[in-house]
C-alpha positions in Angstrom: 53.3 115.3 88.9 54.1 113.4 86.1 57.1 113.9 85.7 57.9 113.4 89.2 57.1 109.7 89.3 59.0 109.0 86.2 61.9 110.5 87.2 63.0 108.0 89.5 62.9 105.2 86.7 64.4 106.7 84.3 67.4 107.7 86.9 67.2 104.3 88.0 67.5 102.8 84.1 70.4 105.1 83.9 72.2 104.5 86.8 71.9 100.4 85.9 73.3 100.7 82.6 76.0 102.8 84.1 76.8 99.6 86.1 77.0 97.3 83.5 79.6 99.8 81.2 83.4 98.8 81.5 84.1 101.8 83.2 81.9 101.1 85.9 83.6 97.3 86.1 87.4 99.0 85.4 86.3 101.3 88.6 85.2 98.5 90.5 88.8 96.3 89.6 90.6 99.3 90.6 89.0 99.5 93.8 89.4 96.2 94.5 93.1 96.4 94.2 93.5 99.5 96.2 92.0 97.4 99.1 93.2 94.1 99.0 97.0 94.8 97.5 97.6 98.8 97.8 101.0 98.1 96.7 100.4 96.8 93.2 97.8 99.2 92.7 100.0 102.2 91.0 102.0 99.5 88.6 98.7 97.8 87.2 97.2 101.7 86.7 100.8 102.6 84.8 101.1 99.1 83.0 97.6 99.5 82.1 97.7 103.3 80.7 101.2 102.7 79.0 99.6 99.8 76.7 96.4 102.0 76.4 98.5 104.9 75.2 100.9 103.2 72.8 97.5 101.9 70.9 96.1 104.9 71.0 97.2 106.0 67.4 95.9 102.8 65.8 92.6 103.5 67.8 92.5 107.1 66.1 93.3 105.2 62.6 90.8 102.3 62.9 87.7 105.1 64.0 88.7 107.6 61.5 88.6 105.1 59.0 85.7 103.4 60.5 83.5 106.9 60.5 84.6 107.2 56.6 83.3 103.7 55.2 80.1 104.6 57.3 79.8 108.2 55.9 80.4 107.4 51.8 78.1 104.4 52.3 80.6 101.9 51.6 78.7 99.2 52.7 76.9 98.5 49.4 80.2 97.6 48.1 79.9 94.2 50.0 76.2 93.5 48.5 77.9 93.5 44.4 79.8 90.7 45.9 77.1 88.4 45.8 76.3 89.0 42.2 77.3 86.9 39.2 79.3 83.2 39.2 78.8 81.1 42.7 82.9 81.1 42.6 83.1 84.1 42.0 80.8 85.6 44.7 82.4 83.5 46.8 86.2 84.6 46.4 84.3 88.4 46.7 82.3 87.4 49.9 85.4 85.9 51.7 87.7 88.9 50.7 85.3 91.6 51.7 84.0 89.7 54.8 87.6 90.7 56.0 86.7 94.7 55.2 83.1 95.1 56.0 82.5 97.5 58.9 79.4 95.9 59.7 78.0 96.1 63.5 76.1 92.8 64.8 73.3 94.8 64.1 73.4 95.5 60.3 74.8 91.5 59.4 71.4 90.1 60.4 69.3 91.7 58.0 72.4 91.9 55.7 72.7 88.0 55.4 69.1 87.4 55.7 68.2 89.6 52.8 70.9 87.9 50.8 69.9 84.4 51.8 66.3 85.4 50.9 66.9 87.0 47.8 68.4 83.9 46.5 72.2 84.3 46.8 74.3 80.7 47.2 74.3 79.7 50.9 78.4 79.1 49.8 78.7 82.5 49.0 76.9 84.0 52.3 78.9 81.3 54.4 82.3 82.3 53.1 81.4 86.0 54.5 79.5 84.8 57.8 82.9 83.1 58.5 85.3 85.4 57.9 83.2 88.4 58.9 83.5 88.3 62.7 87.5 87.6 62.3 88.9 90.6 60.9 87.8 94.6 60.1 90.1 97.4 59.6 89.7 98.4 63.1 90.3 95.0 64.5 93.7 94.8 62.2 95.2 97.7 63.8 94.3 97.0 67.2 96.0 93.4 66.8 99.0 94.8 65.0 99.1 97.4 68.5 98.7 94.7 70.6 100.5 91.4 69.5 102.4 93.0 66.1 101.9 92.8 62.6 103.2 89.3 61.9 99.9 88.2 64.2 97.5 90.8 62.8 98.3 89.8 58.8 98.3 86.1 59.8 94.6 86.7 61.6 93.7 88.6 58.1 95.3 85.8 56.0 93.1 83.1 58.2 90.1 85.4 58.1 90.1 84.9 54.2 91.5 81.7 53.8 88.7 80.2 56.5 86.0 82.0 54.2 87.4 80.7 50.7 87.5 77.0 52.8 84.1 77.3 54.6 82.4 78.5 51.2 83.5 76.2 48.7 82.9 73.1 51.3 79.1 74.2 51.8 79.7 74.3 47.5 80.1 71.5 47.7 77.8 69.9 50.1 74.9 71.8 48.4 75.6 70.3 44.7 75.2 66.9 47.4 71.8 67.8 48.1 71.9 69.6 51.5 71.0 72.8 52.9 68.3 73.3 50.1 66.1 75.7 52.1 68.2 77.1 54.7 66.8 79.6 56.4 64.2 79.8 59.1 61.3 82.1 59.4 62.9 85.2 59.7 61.5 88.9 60.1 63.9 91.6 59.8 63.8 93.8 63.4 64.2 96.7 61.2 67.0 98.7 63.5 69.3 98.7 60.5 67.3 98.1 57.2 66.4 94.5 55.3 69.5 94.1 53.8 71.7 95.4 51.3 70.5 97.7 49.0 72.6 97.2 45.3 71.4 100.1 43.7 72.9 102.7 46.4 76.9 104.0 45.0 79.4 105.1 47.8 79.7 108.8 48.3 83.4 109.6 48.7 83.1 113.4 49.4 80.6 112.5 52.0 81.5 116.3 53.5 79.6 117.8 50.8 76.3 116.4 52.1 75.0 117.9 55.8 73.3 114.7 56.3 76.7 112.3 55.7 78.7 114.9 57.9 76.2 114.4 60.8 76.8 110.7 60.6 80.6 111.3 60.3 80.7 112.9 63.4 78.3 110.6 64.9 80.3 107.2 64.0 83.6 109.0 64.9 82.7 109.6 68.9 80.0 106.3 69.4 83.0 104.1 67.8 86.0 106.3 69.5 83.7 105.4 72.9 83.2 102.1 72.4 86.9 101.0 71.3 88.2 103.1 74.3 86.4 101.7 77.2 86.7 97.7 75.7 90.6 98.8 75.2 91.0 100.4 78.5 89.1 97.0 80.3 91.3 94.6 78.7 94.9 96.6 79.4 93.4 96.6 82.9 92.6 92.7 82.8 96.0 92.0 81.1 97.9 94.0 83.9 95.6 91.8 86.0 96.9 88.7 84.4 100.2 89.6 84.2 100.5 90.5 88.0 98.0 87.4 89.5 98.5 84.4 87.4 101.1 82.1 87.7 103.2 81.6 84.6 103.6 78.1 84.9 99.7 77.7 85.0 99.1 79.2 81.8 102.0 77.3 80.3 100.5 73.7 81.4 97.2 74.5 79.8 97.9 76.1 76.7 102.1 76.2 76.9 104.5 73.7 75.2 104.5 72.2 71.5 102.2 70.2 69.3 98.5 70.0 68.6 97.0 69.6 72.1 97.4 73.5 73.1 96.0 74.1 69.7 93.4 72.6 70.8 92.8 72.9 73.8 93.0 76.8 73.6 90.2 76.2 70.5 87.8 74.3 72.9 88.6 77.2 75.3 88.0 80.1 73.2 84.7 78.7 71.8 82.8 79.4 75.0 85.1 81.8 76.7 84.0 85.0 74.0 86.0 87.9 73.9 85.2 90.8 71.3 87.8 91.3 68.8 89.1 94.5 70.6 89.4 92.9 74.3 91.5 89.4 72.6 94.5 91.0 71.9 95.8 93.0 75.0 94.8 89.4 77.1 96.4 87.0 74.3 99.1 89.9 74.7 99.5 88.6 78.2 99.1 85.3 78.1 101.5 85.2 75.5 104.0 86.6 77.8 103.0 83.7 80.4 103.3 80.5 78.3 101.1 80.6 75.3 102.3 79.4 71.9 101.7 81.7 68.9 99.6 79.1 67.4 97.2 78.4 70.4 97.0 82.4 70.0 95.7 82.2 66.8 93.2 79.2 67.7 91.6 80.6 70.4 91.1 83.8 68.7 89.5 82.6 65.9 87.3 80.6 67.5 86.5 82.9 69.9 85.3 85.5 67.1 83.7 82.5 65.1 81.7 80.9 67.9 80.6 84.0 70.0 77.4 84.3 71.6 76.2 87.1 69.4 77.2 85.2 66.2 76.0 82.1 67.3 72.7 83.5 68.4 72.4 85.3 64.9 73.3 82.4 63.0 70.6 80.0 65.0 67.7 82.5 64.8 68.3 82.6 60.6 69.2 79.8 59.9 68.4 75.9 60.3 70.0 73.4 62.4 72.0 71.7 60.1 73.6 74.8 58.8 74.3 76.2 62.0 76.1 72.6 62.9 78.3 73.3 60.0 79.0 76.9 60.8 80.2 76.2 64.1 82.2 72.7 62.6 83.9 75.0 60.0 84.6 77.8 62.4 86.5 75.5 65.6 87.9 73.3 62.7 89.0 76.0 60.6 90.7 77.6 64.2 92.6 74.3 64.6 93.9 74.3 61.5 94.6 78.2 61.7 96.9 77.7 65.1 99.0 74.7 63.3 99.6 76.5 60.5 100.4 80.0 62.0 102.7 77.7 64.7 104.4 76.1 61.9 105.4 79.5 60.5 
């Protein structure tokens, strides 16, 4: 009888998290097309699955290597970056910011357990900032998407924005701010309390059952996740190919100089897209109007500013710090798009 009366919930649970996957939205944009322009329907499903298909190898790439650095361990890596000279650690920090496969999850009680074991807010900083930008999965599905000339320049900006963010909170700090800044902070304990230094990468992970197991694992939860974002944002940029008027994409973020920098900056910083939905839609609206640079900009600040950074960032750390993360990220996206537009 028990069991009877539960039932329902938990089919009901189900059922509502069904509703909110992208499948269950790509379903629903599908539908809505059939109905209210049948005739565009097949050429959004073929532009759509062509652009899905053609970045399907980097997909296979990015999650096999993805499953690999979760299987050896590879993590711990990151944590020896934070050991020995403050400019040191943060040259280390910005560079393997850019590597780390680290889910939203795990950089909480990463940078917390940093932060609280005494390593240089500079150092934690320069990998906060350039973190979210760039991963090896992200690379390849920007090099699929919009080429490698963007994907490099995204990497280049990645590090270069962490080496800039860390050595100016370097310098600030030596100025007598940010002396205690954290928060409060409890680790939720999903993913461990940071970074454990002691641990060594196991390369032949398929000698241990246990490392296999989470091999295989990683390889169909990440394969899943990358393939439903990927097949929602083809469908949105055959969306925005088909619906929106060129010319409007081109008077808001079109033409030359600064403004569509930073206007597509401004833009980005609220408008959050994950780092595997911005490239198929930049894709597109790059095809509309929009310059390489404001591209770049809004990109970057996209990943910077996100709600899930921002929120992780506010719940660690202190007001004044997270004013300057969010002033380095948006500035550091400006700066990005000029630079990348100029080359």
């Amino acid at each position: 009888m028990a069991e009877l009366t539960q039932s329902p919930k938990v089919a009901g649970k189900t059922l509502l998290e069904l509703i909110k996957t992208p499948w269950a939205l790509i379903i629903v944009i599908l539908a809505l097309v059939a109905v209210l322009d049948p005739g565009n329907w097949t050429e959004i499903v073929i532009f759509a699955g062509k652009a899905l298909a053609h970045t399907g190898q980097y997909i296979l790439f990015a999650v096999l290597l993805l499953s690999y650095l979760k299987a050896t361990g590879a993590e711990v890596m990151v944590a020896r970056a934070f050991e020995g000279r403050e400019t040191r650690m943060i040259f280390l920090a910005a560079l393997f910011g850019g590597l780390a496969p680290f889910c939203s999850c795990e950089v909480i009680p990463f940078i917390a357990g940093l932060l609280a074991l005494g390593a240089p807010l500079s150092a934690v900083m320069a990998f906060w900032l350039s973190s979210p930008l760039i991963d090896p999965p992200t690379l390849l599905i920007t090099a699929g998407a919009l080429g490698w000339p963007f994907a490099i320049g995204k990497a280049v900006a990645a590090v270069a924005l962490g080496l800039f963010g860390g050595f100016a909170v370097r310098a600030l700090t030596r100025g007598g701010a940010f002396a205690e800044p954290l928060r409060e902070y409890k680790p939720a304990g999903c993913c461990g309390c940071g970074p454990k230094q002691d641990d060594k990468p196991v390369w032949t992970f398929w000698q241990e059952p246990e490392r296999r197991v989470r091999f295989r694992a990683e390889f169909v939860q990440n394969g899943l996740f990358l393939l439903k974002w990927l097949a929602l944002a083809y469908v949105l940029e055959a969306l925005l190919v088909s619906y929106v008027p060129a010319d409007l994409i081109a008077r808001a973020v079109g033409g030359e100089g600064v403004l569509p920098i930073i206007v597509a900056a401004l833009v980005g910083m609220p408008a959050y897209l994950n780092s595997y939905v911005a490239p198929p839609l930049l894709a597109g609206l790059m095809e509309q109007g929009m310059t390489a640079g404001a591209a770049m900009a809004f990109m970057v600040a996209g990943a910077v500013s996100s709600i899930p950074a921002m929120a992780a960032v506010w719940s660690l750390v202190k007001p004044r710090v997270f004013a300057t993360y969010l002033g380095l990220g948006v500035g550091g996206a400006i700066v990005t798009g000029i630079l990348f537009q100029m080359v």
